[in-house]
C-alpha positions as CSV (number, residue, x, y, z in Angstrom):
1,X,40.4,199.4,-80.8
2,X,40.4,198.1,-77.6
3,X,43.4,199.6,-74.5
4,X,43.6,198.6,-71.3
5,X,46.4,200.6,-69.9
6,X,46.0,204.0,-68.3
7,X,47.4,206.9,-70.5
8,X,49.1,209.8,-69.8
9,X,47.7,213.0,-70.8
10,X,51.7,213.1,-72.7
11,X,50.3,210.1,-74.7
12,X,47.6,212.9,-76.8
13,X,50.7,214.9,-78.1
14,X,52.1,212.8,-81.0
15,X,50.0,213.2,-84.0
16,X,50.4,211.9,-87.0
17,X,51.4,213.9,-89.9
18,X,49.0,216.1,-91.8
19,X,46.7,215.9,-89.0
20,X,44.2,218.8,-87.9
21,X,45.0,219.8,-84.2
22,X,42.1,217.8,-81.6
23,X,40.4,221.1,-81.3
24,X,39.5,221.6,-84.8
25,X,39.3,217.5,-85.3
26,X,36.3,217.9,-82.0
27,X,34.4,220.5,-84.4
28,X,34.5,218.2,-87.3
29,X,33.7,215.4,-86.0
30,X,30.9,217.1,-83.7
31,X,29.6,218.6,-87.3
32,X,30.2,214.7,-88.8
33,X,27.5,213.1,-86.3
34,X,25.4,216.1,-86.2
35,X,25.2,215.6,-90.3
36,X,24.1,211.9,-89.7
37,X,21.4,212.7,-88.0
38,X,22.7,211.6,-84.4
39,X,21.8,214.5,-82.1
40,X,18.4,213.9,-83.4
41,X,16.0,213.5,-80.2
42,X,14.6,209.8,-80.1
43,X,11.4,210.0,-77.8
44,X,9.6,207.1,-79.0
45,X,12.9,205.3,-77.2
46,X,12.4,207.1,-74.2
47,X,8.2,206.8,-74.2
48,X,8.8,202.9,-75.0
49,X,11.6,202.7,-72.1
50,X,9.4,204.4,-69.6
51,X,5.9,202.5,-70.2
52,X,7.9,199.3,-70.3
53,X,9.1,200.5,-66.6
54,X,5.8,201.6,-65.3
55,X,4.6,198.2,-66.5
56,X,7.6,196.2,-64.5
57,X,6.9,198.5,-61.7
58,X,3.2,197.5,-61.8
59,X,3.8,194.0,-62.0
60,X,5.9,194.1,-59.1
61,X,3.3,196.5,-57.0
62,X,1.3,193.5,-57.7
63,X,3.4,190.5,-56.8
64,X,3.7,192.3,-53.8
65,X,-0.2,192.2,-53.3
66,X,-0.1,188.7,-54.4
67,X,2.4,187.2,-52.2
68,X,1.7,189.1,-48.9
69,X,3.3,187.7,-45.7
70,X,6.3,185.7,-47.0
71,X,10.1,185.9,-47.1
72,X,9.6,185.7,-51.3
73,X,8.8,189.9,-50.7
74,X,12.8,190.0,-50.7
75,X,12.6,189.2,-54.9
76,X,10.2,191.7,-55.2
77,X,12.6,194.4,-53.1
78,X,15.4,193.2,-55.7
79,X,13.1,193.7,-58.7
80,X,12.4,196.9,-57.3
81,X,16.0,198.2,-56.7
82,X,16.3,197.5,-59.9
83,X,13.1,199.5,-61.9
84,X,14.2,202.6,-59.6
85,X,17.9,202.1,-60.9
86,X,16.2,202.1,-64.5
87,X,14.2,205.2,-63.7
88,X,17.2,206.6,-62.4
89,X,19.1,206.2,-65.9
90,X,16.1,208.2,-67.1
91,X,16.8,210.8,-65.4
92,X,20.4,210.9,-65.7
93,X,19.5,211.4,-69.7
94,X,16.4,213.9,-69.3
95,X,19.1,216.0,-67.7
96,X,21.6,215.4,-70.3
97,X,19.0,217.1,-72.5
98,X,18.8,213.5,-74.8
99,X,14.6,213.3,-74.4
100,X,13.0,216.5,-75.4
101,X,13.7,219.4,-77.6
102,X,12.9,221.1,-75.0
103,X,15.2,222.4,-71.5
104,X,12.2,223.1,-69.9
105,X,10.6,219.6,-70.7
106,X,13.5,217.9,-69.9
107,X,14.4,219.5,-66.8
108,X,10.6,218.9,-65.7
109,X,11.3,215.0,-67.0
110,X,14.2,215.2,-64.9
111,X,13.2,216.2,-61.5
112,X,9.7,214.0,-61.8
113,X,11.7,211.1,-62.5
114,X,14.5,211.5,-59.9
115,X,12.6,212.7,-57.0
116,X,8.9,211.4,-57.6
117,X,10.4,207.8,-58.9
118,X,13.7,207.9,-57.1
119,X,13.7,209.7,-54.1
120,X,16.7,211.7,-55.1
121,X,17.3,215.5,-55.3
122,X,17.2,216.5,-59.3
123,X,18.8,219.7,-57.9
124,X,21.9,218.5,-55.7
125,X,22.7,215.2,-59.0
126,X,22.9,218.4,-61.4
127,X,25.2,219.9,-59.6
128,X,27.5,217.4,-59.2
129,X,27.3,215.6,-62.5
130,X,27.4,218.8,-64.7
131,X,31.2,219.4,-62.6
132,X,32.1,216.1,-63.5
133,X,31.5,216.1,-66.9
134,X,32.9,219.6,-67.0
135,X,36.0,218.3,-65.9
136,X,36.3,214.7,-65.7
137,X,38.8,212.7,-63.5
138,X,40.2,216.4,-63.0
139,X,41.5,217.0,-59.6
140,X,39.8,219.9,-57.9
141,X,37.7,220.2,-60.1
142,X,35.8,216.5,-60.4
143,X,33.6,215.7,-57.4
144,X,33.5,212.0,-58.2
145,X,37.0,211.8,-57.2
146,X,36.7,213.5,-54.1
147,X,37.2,211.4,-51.2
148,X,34.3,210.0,-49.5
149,X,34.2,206.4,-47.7
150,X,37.0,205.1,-50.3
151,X,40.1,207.4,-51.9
152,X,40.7,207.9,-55.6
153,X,43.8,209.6,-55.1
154,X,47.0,208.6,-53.9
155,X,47.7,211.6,-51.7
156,X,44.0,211.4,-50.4
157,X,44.6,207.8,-48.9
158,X,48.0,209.0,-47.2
159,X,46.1,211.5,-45.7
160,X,44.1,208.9,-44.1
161,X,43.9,207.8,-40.2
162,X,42.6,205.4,-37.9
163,X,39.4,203.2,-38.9
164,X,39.2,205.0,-42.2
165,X,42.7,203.9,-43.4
166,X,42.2,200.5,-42.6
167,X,39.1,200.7,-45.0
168,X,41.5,202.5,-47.8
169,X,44.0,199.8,-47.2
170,X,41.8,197.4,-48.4
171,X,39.2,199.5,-50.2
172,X,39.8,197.4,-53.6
173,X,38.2,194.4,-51.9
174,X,35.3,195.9,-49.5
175,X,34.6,198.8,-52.1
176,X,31.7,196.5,-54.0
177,X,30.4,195.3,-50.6
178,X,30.4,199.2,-49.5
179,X,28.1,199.9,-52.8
180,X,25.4,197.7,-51.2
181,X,25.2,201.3,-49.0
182,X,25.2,203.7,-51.6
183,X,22.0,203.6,-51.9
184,X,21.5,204.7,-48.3
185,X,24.1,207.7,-49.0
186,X,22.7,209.0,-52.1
187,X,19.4,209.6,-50.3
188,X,21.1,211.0,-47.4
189,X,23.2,213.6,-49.5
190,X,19.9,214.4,-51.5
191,X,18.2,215.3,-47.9
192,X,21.4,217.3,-46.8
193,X,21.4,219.5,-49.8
194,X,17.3,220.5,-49.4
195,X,17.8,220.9,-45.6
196,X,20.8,223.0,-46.3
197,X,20.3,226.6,-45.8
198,X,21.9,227.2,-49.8
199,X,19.8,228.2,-52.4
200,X,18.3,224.9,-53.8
201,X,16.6,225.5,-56.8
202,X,13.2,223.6,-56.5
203,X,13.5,222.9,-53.1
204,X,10.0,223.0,-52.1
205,X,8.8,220.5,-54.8
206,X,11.5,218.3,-54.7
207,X,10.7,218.0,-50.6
208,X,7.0,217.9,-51.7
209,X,7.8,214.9,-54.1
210,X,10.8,212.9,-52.0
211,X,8.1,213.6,-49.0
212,X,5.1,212.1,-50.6
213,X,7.1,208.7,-52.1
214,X,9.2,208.5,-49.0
215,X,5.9,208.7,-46.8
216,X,3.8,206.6,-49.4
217,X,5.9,203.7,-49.6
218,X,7.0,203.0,-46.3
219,X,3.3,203.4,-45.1
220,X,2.6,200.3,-47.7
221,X,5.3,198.2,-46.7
222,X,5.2,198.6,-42.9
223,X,1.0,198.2,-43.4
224,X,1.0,195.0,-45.1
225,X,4.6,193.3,-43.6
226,X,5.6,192.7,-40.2
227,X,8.2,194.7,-38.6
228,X,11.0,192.5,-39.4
229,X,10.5,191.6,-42.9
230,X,9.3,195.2,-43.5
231,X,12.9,196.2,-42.5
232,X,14.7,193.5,-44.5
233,X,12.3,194.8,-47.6
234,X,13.4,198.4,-47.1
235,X,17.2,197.2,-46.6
236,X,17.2,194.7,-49.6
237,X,15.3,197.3,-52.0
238,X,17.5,200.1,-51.0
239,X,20.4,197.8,-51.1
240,X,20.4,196.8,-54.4
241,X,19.3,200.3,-56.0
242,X,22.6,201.5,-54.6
243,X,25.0,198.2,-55.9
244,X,23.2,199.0,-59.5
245,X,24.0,202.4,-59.5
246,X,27.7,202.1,-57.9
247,X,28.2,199.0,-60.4
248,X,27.2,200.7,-63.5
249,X,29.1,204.1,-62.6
250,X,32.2,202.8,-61.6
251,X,33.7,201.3,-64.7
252,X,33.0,204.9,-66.6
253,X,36.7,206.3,-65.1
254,X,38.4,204.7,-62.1
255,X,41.4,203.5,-63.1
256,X,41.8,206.2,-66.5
257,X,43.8,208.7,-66.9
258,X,43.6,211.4,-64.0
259,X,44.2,215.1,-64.6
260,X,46.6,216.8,-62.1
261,X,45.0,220.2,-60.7
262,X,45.7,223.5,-63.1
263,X,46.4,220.5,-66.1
264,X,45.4,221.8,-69.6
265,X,44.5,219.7,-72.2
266,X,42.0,219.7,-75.2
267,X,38.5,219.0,-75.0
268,X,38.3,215.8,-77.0
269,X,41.4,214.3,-75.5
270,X,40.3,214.9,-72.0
271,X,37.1,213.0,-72.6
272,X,38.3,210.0,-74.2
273,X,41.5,209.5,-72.1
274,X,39.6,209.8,-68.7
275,X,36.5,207.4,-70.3
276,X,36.4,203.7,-70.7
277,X,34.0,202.1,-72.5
278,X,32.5,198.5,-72.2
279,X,31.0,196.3,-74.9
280,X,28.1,194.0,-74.6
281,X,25.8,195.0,-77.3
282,X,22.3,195.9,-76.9
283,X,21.7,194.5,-73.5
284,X,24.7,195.7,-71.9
285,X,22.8,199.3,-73.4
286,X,20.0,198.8,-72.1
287,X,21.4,197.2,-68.6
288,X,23.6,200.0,-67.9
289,X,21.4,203.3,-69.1
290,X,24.1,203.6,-72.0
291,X,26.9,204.3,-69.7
292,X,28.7,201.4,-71.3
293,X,29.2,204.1,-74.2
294,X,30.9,206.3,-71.6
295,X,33.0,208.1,-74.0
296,X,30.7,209.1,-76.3
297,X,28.6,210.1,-74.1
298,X,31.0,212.2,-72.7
299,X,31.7,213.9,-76.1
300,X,28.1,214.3,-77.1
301,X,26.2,214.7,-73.6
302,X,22.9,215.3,-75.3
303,X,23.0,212.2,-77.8
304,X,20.2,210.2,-77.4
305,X,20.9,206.4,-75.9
306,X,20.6,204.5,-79.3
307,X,22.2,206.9,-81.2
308,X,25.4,206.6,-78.8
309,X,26.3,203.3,-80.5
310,X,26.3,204.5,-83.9
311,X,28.3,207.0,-83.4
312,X,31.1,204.7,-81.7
313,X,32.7,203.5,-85.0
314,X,32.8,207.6,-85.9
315,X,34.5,208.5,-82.8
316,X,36.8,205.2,-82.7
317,X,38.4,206.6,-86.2
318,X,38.9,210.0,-85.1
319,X,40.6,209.0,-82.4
320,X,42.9,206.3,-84.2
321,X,43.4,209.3,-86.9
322,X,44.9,211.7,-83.6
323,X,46.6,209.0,-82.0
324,X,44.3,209.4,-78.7
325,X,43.8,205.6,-77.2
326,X,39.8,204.7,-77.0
327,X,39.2,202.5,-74.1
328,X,36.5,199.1,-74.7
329,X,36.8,195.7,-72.5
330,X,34.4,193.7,-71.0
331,X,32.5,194.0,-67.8
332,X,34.6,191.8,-66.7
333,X,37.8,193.4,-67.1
334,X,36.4,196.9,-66.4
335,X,35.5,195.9,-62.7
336,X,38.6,194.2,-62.5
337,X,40.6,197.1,-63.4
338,X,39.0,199.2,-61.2
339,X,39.5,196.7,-58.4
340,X,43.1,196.6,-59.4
341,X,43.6,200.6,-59.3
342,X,41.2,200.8,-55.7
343,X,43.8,198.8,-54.5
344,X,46.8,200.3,-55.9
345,X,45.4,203.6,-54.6
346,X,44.5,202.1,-51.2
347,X,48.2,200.9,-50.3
348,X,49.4,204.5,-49.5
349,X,47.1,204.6,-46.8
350,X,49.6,204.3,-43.2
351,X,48.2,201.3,-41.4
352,X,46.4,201.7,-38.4
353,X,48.2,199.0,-36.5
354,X,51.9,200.5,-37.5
355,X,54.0,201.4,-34.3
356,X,56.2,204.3,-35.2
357,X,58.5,203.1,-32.3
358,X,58.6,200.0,-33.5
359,X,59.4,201.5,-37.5
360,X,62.0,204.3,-36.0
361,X,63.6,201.0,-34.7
362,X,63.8,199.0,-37.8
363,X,64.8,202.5,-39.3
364,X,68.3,202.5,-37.6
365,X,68.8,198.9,-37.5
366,X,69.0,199.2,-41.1
């Protein structure tokens, strides 16, 4: 089944006849993949994904070696956005819980991965990701639609003023160009939350880790590069770890359905209606860490990655049987539509260059 438009949480309340309320049709179909075996732990998966990383990782540590002082470092900054992106995924899943048996082994995977690999607080992502999927596309209660550089929210763009609303305005155009310094933000909000007087749990060895990368690598690059191109490798490598990210995020829910503040709805419904899914096989799996399987990933957080796509047909039926529309398009589409809501979203935003004189004017000329 494959929807494009964005529901209403009103469009989960027809049911067909006969069938079981989306409560009780959640717990059987939770108990219909656990039966098949798909909340099964995969770690030869996540062994085979992670040696195949530290392997690109040393092959680029070593084309770096190789090529020395030359503008070719930039594809090896690329390459290297990229393997931290990966690593990233990694983590994202070790804190899902889909690795280990273990919360303790996973949490451990977790924080190794995002700060060691990273450079990004285990402590301050947790937070924030286990709200969202608590609550996703909820308002008040989902951080990722909080406003930040760009609005999500209608009444978040009209609240806009000055330099800030002329980016809303056209925030559907510059918002892909504005990912190329996410990057730069997620390390900054990382550093915020362990310098923050709050309890951070793990504070001193996620500063120990972040410290001893952070330190480590620019010491290498600014050793063997001149200044200039050591700066270009930083900006290029940090560059396109953030565009990854921001790319492969973004089609998950801008643009679905969004949850008014004090909104109650079911658990099932809230997850599909507010995911979107996008198809591409096993590479588009592999590309995006899984999260083109958003929805069920939302439903089963701690479903390994290759189990995710088996489950897809499972969850597709339910959902036809409960009248709940499933969302899949291509990549394609997917960006497009959330280029198409960014900018939907951005036009309440007042322009900057308005003259209420000149508007109170027009207002009784009319």
């Amino acid at each position: 089944m494959t929807i494009t438009s964005n529901p209403s949480p009103r469009a989960t309340t027809p049911r067909k006849a006969g069938a079981a309320h989306p409560t009780a049709a959640y717990s059987e179909l939770l108990s219909t993949v656990r039966d098949m075996g798909l909340l099964r732990k995969r770690q030869g998966f996540y062994i085979g994904m992670f040696a195949a990383l530290m392997l690109a990782l040393g092959g680029a540590v070593t084309g770096f070696v190789l090529l020395g002082d030359t503008w070719y470092q930039l594809l090896i900054a690329g390459a290297l956005g990229i393997i931290f992106t990966q690593f990233a995924f990694l983590a994202h899943e070790a804190s899902h819980r889909q690795v280990f048996a273990s919360n303790k082994a996973n949490d451990r995977a977790g924080r190794t991965l995002a700060t060691a690999f990273v450079g990004m607080s285990y402590t301050w992502w947790m937070s924030k990701h286990t709200r969202h999927h608590g609550n996703p596309n909820t308002v008040g209660k989902d951080p990722d639609i909080d406003r930040d550089t760009v609005s999500f929210l209608e009444k978040d763009a009209a609240a806009t003023k000055g330099v800030a609303a002329l980016i809303t305005r056209k925030q559907g155009i510059l918002l892909y160009p504005l990912l190329l310094l996410e990057g730069f933000n997620l390390h900054f909000h990382s550093f915020k939350t362990l310098f923050s007087r709050k309890p951070v749990e793990g504070r001193a060895l996620e500063l120990t880790f972040i410290g001893i990368r952070l330190i480590a690598y620019l010491a290498v690059v600014f050793y063997f590069l001149p200044l200039g191109m050591a700066f270009a490798f930083v900006g290029v490598q940090v560059a396109v770890f953030g565009f990854y990210m921001g790319a492969s995020f973004a089609p998950n829910h801008i643009g679905m359905t969004i949850f008014p503040a004090g909104s109650r709805i079911d658990f099932l419904s809230k997850q599909v209606l507010s995911s979107r899914n996008i198809g591409g096989g096993w590479a588009m799996t592999i590309g995006m860490g899984g999260l083109d399987l958003q929805t069920e990933h939302h439903l089963f957080p701690n479903m390994a990655r290759p189990n995710l796509v088996k489950a897809r047909p499972v969850v597709q039926e339910y959902c036809a049987t409960h009248n709940i529309p499933y969302t899949q398009v291509s990549l394609l589409a997917a960006h497009k539509a959330v280029v198409v809501y960014m900018n939907k979203v951005g036009l309440s935003a007042p322009d900057p260059f308005d003259c209420p004189l000149v508007n109170q004017y027009r207002v009784r000329r009319s």
